[in-house]
C-alpha positions as CSV (number, residue, x, y, z in Angstrom):
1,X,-95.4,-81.2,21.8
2,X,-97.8,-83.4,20.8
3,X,-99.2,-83.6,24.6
4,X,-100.3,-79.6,24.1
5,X,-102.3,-80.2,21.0
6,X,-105.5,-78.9,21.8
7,X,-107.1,-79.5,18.0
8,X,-105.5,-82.3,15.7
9,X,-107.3,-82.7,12.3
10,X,-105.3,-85.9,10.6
11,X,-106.4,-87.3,7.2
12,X,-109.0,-84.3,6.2
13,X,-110.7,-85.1,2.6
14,X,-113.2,-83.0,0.9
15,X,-114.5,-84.0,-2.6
16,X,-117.1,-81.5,-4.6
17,X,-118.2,-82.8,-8.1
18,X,-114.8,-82.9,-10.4
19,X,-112.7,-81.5,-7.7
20,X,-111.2,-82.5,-4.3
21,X,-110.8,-79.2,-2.7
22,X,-108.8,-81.1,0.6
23,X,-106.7,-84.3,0.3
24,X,-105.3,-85.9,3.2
25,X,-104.7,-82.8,5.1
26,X,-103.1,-82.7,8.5
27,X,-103.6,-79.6,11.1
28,X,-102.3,-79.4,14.5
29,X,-103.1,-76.4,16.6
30,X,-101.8,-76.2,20.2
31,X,-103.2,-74.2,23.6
32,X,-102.6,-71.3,23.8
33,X,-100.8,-70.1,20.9
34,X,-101.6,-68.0,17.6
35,X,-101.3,-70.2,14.4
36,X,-101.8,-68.7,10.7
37,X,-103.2,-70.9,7.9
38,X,-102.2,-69.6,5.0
39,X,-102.4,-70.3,0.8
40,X,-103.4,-69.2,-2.5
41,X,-106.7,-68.5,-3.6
42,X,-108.4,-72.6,-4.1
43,X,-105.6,-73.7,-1.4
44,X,-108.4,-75.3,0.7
45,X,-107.9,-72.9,3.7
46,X,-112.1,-72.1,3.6
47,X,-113.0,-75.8,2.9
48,X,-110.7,-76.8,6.0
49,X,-112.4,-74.2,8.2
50,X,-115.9,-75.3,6.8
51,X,-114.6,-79.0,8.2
52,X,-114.3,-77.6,11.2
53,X,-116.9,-75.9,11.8
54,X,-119.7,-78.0,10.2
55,X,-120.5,-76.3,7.5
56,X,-118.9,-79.4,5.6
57,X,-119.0,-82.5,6.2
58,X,-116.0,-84.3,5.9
59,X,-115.7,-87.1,3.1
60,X,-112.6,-88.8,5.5
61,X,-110.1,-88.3,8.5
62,X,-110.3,-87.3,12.3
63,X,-111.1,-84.6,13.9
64,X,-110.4,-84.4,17.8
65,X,-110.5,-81.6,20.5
66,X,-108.4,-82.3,23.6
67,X,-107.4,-85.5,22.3
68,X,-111.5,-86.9,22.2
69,X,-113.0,-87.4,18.9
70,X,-115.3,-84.6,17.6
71,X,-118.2,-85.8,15.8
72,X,-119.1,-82.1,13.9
73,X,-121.4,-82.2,11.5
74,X,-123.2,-78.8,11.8
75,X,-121.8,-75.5,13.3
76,X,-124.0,-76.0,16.5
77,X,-121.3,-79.4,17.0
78,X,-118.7,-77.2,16.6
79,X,-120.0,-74.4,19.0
80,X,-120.5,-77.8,21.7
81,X,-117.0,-78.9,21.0
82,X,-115.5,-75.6,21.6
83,X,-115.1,-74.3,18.6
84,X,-115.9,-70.4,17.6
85,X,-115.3,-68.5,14.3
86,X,-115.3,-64.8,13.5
87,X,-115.7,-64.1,9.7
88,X,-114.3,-61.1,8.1
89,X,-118.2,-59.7,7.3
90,X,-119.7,-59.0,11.2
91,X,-122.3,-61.7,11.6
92,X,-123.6,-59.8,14.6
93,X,-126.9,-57.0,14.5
94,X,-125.8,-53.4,15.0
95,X,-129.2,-52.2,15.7
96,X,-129.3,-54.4,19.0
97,X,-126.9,-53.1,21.5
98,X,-123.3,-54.5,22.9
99,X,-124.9,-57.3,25.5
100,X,-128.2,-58.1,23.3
101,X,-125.7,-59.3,20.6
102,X,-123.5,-61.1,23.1
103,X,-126.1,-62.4,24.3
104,X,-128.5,-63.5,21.6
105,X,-130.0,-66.3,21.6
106,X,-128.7,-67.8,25.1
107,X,-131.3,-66.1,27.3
108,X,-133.3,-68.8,27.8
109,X,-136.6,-67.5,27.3
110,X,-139.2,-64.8,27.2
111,X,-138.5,-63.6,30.8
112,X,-135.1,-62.1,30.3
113,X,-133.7,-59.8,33.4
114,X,-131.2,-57.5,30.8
115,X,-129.9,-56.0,33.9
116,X,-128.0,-59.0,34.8
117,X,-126.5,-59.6,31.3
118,X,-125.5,-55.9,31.1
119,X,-123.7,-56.3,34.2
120,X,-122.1,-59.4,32.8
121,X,-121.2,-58.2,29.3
122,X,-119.7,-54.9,31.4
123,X,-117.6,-57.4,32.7
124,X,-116.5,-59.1,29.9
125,X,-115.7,-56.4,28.1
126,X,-113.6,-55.1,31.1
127,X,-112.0,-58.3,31.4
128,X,-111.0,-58.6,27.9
129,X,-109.9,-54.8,27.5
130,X,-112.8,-54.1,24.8
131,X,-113.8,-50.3,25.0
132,X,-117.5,-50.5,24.5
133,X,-120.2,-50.5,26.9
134,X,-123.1,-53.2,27.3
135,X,-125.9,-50.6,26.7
136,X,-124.3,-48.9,23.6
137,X,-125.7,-49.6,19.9
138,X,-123.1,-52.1,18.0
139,X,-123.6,-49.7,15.0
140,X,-121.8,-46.9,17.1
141,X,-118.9,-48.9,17.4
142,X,-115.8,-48.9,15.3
143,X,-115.5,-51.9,12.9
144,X,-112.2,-53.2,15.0
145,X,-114.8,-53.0,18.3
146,X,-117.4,-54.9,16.6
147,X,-114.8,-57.9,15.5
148,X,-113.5,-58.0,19.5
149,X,-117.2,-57.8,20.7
150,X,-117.9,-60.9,18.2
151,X,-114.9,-62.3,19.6
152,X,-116.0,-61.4,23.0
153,X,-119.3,-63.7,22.5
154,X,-117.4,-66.5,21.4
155,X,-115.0,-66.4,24.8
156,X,-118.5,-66.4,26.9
157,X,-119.2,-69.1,25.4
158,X,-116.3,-70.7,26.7
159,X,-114.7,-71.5,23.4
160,X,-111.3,-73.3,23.0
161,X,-110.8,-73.0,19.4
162,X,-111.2,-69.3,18.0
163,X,-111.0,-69.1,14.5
164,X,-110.5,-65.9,13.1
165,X,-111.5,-65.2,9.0
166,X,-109.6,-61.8,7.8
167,X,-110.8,-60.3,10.9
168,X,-108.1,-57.2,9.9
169,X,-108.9,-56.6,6.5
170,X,-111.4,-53.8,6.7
171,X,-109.4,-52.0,9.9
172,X,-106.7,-49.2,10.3
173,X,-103.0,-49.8,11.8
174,X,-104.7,-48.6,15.0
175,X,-107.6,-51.0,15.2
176,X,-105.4,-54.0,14.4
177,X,-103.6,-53.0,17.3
178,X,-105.9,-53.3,19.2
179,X,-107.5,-56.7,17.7
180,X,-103.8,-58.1,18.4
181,X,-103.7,-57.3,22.0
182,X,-106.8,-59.4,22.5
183,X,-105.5,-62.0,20.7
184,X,-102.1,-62.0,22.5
185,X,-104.8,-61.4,25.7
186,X,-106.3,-65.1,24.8
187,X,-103.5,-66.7,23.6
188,X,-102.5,-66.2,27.7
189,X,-105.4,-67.6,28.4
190,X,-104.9,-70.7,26.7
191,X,-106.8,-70.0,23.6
192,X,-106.0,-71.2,20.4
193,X,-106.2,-69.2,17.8
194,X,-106.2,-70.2,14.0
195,X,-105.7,-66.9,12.3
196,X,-106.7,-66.3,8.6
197,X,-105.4,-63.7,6.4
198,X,-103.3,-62.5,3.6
199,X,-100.9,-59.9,5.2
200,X,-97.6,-61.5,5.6
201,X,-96.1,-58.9,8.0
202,X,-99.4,-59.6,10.1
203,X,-98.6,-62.7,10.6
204,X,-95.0,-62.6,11.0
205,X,-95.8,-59.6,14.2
206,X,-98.4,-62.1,15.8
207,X,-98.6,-65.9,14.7
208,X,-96.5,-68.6,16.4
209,X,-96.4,-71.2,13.9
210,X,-97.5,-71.4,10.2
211,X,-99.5,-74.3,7.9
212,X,-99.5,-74.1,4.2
213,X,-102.0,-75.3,2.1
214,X,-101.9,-75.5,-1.5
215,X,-104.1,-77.1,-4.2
216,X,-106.0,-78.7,-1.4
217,X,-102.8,-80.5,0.0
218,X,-100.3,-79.8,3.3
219,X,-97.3,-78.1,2.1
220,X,-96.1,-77.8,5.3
221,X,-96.1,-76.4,9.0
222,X,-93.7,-74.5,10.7
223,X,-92.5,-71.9,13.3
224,X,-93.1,-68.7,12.1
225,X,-89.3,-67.5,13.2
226,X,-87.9,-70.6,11.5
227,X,-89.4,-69.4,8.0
228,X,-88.4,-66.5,6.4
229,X,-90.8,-64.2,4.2
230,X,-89.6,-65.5,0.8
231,X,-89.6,-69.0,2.1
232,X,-93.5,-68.4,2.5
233,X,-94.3,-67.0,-1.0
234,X,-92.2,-69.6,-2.6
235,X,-94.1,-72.1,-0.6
236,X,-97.9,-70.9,-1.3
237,X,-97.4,-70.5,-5.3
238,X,-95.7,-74.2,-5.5
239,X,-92.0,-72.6,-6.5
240,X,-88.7,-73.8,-5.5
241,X,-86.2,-71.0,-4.5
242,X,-83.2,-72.9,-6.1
243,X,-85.2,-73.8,-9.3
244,X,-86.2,-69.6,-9.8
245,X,-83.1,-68.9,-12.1
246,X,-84.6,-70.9,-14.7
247,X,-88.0,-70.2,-14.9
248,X,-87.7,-66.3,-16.2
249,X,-90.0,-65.8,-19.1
250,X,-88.5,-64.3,-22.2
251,X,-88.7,-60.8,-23.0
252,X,-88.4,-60.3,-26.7
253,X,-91.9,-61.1,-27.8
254,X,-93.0,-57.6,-25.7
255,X,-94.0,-54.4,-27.0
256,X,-92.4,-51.3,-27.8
257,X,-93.9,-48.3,-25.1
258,X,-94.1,-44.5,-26.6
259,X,-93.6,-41.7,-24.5
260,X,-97.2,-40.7,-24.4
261,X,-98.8,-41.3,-20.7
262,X,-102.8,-42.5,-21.8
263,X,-103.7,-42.9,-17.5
264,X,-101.6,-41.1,-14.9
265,X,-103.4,-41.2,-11.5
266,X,-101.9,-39.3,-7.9
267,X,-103.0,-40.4,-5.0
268,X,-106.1,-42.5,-6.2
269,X,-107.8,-44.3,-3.5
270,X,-111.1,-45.6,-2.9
271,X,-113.5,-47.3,-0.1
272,X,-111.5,-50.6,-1.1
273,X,-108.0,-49.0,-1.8
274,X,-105.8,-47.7,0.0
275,X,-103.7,-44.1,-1.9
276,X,-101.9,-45.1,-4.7
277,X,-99.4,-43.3,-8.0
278,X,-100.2,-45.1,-11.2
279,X,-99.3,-44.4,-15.0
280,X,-99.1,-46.4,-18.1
281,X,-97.8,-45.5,-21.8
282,X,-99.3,-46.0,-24.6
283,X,-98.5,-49.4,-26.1
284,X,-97.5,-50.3,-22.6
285,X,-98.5,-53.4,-21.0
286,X,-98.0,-53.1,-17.3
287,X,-99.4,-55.3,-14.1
288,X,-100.5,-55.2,-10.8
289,X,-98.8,-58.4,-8.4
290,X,-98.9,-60.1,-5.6
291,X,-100.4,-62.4,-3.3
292,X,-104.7,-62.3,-3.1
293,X,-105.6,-59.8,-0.9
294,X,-102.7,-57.9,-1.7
295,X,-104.8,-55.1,-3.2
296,X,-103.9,-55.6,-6.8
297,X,-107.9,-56.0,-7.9
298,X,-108.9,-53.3,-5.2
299,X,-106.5,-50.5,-7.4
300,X,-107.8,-51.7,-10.7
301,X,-111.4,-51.2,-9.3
302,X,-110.6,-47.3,-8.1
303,X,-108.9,-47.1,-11.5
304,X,-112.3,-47.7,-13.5
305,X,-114.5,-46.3,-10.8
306,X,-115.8,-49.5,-9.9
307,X,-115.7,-48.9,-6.0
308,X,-116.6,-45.2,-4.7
309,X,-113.8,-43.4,-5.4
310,X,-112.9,-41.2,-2.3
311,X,-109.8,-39.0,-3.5
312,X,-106.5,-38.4,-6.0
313,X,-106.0,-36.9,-9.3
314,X,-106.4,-38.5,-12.5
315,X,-105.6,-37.5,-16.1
316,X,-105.9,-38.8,-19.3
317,X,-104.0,-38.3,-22.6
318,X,-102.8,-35.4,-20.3
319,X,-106.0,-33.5,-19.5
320,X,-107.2,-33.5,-16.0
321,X,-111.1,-35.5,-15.6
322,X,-112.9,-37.1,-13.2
323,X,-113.9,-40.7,-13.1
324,X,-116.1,-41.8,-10.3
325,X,-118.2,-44.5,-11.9
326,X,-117.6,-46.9,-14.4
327,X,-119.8,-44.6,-17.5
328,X,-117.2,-42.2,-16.5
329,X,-113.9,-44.7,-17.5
330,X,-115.7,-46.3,-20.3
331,X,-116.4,-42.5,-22.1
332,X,-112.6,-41.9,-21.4
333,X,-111.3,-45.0,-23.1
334,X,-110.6,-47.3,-20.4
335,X,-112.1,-50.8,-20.5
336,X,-112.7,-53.4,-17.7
337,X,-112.7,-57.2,-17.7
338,X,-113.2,-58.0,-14.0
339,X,-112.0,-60.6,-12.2
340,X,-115.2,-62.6,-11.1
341,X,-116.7,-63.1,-14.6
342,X,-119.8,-64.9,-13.5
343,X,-120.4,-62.0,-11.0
344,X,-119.5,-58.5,-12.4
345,X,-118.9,-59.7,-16.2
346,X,-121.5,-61.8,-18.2
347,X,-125.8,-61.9,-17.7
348,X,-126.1,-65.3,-17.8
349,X,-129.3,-64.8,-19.5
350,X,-128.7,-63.1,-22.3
351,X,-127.0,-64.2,-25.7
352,X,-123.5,-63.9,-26.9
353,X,-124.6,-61.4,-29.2
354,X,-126.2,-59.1,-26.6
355,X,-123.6,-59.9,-24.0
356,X,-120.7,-58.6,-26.5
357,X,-122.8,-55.5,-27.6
358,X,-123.7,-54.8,-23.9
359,X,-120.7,-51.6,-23.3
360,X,-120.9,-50.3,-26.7
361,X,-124.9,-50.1,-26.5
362,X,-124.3,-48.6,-22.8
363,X,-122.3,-45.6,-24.4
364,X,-124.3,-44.8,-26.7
365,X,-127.4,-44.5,-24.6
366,X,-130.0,-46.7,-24.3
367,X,-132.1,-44.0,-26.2
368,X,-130.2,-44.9,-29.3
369,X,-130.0,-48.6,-30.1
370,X,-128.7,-50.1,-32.6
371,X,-130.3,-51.8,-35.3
372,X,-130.3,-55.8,-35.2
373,X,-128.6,-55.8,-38.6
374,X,-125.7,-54.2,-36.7
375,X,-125.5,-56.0,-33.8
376,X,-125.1,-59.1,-35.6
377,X,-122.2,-57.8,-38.1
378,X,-120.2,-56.8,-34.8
379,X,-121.2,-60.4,-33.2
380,X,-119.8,-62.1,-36.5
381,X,-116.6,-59.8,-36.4
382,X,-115.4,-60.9,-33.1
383,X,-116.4,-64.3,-32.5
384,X,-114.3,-65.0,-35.7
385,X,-111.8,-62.4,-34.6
386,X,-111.8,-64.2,-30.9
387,X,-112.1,-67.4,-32.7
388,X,-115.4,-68.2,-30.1
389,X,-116.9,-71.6,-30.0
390,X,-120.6,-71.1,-29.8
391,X,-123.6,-72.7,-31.9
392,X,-125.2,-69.4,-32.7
393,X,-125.1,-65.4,-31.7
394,X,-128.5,-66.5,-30.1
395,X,-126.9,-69.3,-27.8
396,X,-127.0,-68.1,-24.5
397,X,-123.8,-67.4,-23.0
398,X,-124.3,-69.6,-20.0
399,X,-124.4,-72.7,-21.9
400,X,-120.2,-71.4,-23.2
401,X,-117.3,-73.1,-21.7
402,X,-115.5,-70.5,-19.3
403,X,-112.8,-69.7,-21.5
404,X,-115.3,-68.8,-24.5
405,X,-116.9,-66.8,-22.1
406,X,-114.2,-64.8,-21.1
407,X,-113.6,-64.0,-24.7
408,X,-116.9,-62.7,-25.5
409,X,-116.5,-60.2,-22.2
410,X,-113.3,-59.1,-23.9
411,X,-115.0,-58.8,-27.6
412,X,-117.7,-56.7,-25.2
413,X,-114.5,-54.3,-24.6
414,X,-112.5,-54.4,-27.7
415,X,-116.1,-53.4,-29.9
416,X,-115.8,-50.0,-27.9
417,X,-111.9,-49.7,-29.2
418,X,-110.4,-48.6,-25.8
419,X,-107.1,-46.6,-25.5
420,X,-106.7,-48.4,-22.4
421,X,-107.5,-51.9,-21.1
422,X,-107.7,-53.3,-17.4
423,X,-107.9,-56.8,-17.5
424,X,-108.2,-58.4,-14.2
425,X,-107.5,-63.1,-14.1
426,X,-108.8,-63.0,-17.7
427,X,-106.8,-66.2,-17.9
428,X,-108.7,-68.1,-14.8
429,X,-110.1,-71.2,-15.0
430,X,-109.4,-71.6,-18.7
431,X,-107.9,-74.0,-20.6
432,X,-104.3,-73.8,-21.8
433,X,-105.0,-73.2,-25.2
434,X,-107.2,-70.8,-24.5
435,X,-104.6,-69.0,-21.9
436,X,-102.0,-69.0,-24.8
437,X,-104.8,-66.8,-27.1
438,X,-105.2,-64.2,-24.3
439,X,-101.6,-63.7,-24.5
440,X,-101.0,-63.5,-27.6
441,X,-103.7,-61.3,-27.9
442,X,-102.8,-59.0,-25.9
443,X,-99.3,-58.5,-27.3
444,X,-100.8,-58.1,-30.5
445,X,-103.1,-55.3,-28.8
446,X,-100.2,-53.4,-27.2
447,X,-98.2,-53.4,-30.8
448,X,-101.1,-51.7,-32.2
449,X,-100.7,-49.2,-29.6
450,X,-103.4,-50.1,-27.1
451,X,-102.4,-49.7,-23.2
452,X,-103.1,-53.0,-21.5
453,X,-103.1,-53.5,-17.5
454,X,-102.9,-57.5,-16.8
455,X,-103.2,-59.1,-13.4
456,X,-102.8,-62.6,-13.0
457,X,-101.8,-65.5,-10.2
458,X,-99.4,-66.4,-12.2
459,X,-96.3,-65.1,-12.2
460,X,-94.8,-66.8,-15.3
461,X,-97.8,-65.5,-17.7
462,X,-97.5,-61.7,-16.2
463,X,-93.3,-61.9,-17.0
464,X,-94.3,-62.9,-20.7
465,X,-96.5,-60.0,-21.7
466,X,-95.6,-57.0,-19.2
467,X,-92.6,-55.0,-19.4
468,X,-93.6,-53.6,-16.0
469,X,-95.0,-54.9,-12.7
470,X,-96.0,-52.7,-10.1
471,X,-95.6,-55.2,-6.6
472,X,-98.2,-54.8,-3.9
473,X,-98.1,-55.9,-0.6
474,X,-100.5,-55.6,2.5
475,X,-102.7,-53.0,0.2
476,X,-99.0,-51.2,-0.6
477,X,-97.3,-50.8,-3.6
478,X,-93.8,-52.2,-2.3
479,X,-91.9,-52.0,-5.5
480,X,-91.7,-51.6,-9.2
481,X,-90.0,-53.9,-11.7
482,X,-88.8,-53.2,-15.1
483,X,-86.2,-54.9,-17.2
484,X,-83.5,-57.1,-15.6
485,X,-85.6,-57.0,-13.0
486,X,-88.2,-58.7,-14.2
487,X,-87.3,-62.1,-12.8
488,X,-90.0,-64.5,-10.6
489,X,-87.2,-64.4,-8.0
490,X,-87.2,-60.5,-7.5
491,X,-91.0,-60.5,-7.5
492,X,-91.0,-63.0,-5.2
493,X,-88.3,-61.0,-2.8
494,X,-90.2,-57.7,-3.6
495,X,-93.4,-59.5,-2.0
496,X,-91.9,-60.8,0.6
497,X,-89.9,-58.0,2.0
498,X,-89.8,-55.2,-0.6
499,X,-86.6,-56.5,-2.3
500,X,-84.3,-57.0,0.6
């Protein structure tokens, strides 16, 4: 097999400061097949294609295209070697039409004759099956037309390698359809295609052969029909199927849930989310699973009005409202600690005090702030509460360990004393220690009859605080689990393959 390798990549090492994102990574892609790469969130899978295509360079290892070495150390090496990439964001310009953006930058000069490329892209598109027309306005295609015409580009440029980045994550059953017939199109052609995503069923319908990466390491590679669903999951969080039975979390330590619903939603979708049914008790703590890019963050987002909210019905404590922005949860109760802190929860800028006043201060109105004298008694109360390690109200929250400033997002939330809290990785990137306070916290915060939504990568922590999981799947909800079935192996089976 080794004499159809059209990319090997033996060796790969990639060390930032205090972390080695690949080590001694090994990738084999052959011609003309489809071949997934697929891990967690930090597996490595974006550092490896950086490797690739130059945006990196490479601290070690080989990199060779048709068995000659590939000295890449910019993307215009990679474009040289053969090598093309399609992100999941169109890189192309949809004012410019179909054959300017094909075209782009390989006309050669002022003195261009469009005519000629028009006629060429009219046959390229033709060739490849794409319905769009050289003289049409990108803009004025569909999203799934705009990935093939990128893709398009890349084959006139007579690319062996075609790496494509979530190229299905913003299109319908439809377009990615149609985005798999031009893959399946090239992969005839001899094309090798690294596919990128997180559906599973996505890649089980199209890829030939799968590579696992975890924690910057090779798990694995194999045929995709030799490796069952569950094999997958089991392999990209790091768990051994046999070992499952004795890793379930204990259940004792959870809260008791009243019959009171404080958030029932029907139907709730949003620009990010797909329709979903969601309710939670009072008391209860619940959680949204699965693998990143399952749509677990994308539901929480639609449930605080975070994204633009685009349909469903929503009630709280039983009366019928409305929530289509975040001012419109936060005045029903609901609070939100969101899953990039850096980018949606803290201003780095600001102090620990004003960063924990920030949603109380919001809900009142900026038109009535509150005195300094106050906002330093509610600072006190919750960095002792929260036990947070900070020199001084005044210290900005920047210069906080991650963990500590995680803590004062969730003092920001628990000073406005929500019925219901949606708290989104709160335990990323934090010490252990600190993991273990979150938890216990929030066990404490569902006995006093708070409702508590928890997402986390980690199965283990989400088994010892919620008494229900709600399992997503391709931007589904594939299953529900509640008492005995609140086991790492049935998650794991529920993600997979909806239980069976």
């Amino acid at each position: 097999m080794l004499n159809d390798a059209l990319l090997t990549m033996r060796g790969i090492c990639k060390q930032f400061p205090g972390t080695r994102a690949l080590n001694n990574v090994d990738f084999t892609l052959r011609r003309g097949e489809i071949h997934a790469l697929m891990g967690e969130n930090g597996a490595g899978k974006s550092t490896l294609i950086k490797v690739l295509t130059g945006v990196y360079e490479k601290d070690g290892g080989h990199i060779r295209v048709e068995g000659q070495e590939a000295h890449i150390h910019s993307p215009q090496d990679a474009q040289k070697a053969g090598i093309s990439t399609v992100y999941q964001e169109i890189t192309l310009c949809p004012n410019l039409t179909v054959a300017e953006n094909i075209f782009i930058g390989r006309t050669g000069g002022a003195l261009v004759r469009w005519k000629d490329y028009e006629k060429r892209t009219d046959e390229i598109l033709k060739s490849l099956g794409i319905p769009a027309r050289a003289k049409q306005e990108l803009s004025r295609c569909s999203l799934a037309v705009q990935q093939m015409v990128a893709i398009a580009r890349a084959v006139d440029m007579q690319c062996k390698v075609l790496i494509l980045d979530e190229p299905t994550s913003s299109l319908d059953e439809k377009e990615v359809e149609m985005l798999f017939g031009l893959m399946r199109d090239l992969k005839s052609r001899g094309v090798g295609i690294i596919f990128v995503t997180h559906f599973l069923e996505q890649v089980y319908e199209v890829s030939d052969r799968i590579t696992v990466l975890r924690n910057g390491e090779l798990v694995g590679e194999y045929e995709t029909r030799d490796l069952p669903q569950v094999e997958l999951v089991a392999r990209m969080m790091g768990k051994d199927l046999k070992e499952l039975s004795g890793l379930e979390a204990k259940t004792e330590n959870r809260a008791a849930v009243h019959d009171e619903m404080v958030y029932e939603a029907s139907g709730l979708s949003s620009s990010e989310a797909r329709p979903f049914d969601f309710s939670i008790a009072r008391g209860e703590v619940n959680g949204f699973t699965g693998l990143l890019g399952s749509g677990r963050s994308e539901s929480v987002r639609a449930i605080f009005g975070a994204d633009r909210v685009t349909g469903g019905k929503v009630t709280v404590k039983g009366k019928p409202v409305r929530i289509n922005r975040p001012h419109h949860a936060m005045k029903n109760g609901i609070g939100y600690l969101p899953e990039d802190r850096k980018r949606d929860g803290i201003i780095a800028d600001l102090s620990v005090r004003e960063n924990i006043i920030l949603a109380l201060q919001v809900m009142k109105g900026f038109f009535h702030p509150m005195s300094k004298a106050q906002m330093e008694q509610f600072a006190d109360e919750y960095i002792q509460a929260l036990n947070i390690k900070t020199a001084s109200q005044d210290t900005p929250i920047r210069a906080l360990s991650g963990g500590n400033q995680q803590k004062v997002i969730l003092a920001r939330w628990l000073l406005t004393h929500p019925d219901y809290l949606i708290l989104d990785e709160p335990t990323r990137g934090i010490d252990v220690g600190t993991k273990l306070e979150i938890q216990r916290l929030v066990l404490k915060l569902a006995a006093e009859n708070m409702s508590v939504t928890f997402i986390s990568s980690e199965i283990e922590e989400m088994l010892r605080v919620c008494s229900r999981l709600i399992v997503m799947r391709d931007r589904k909800i594939v299953g529900e689990l509640s008492g005995d079935g609140l086991s790492q192996a049935q998650v794991m089976k529920t993600i997979a393959g909806g239980g069976q």
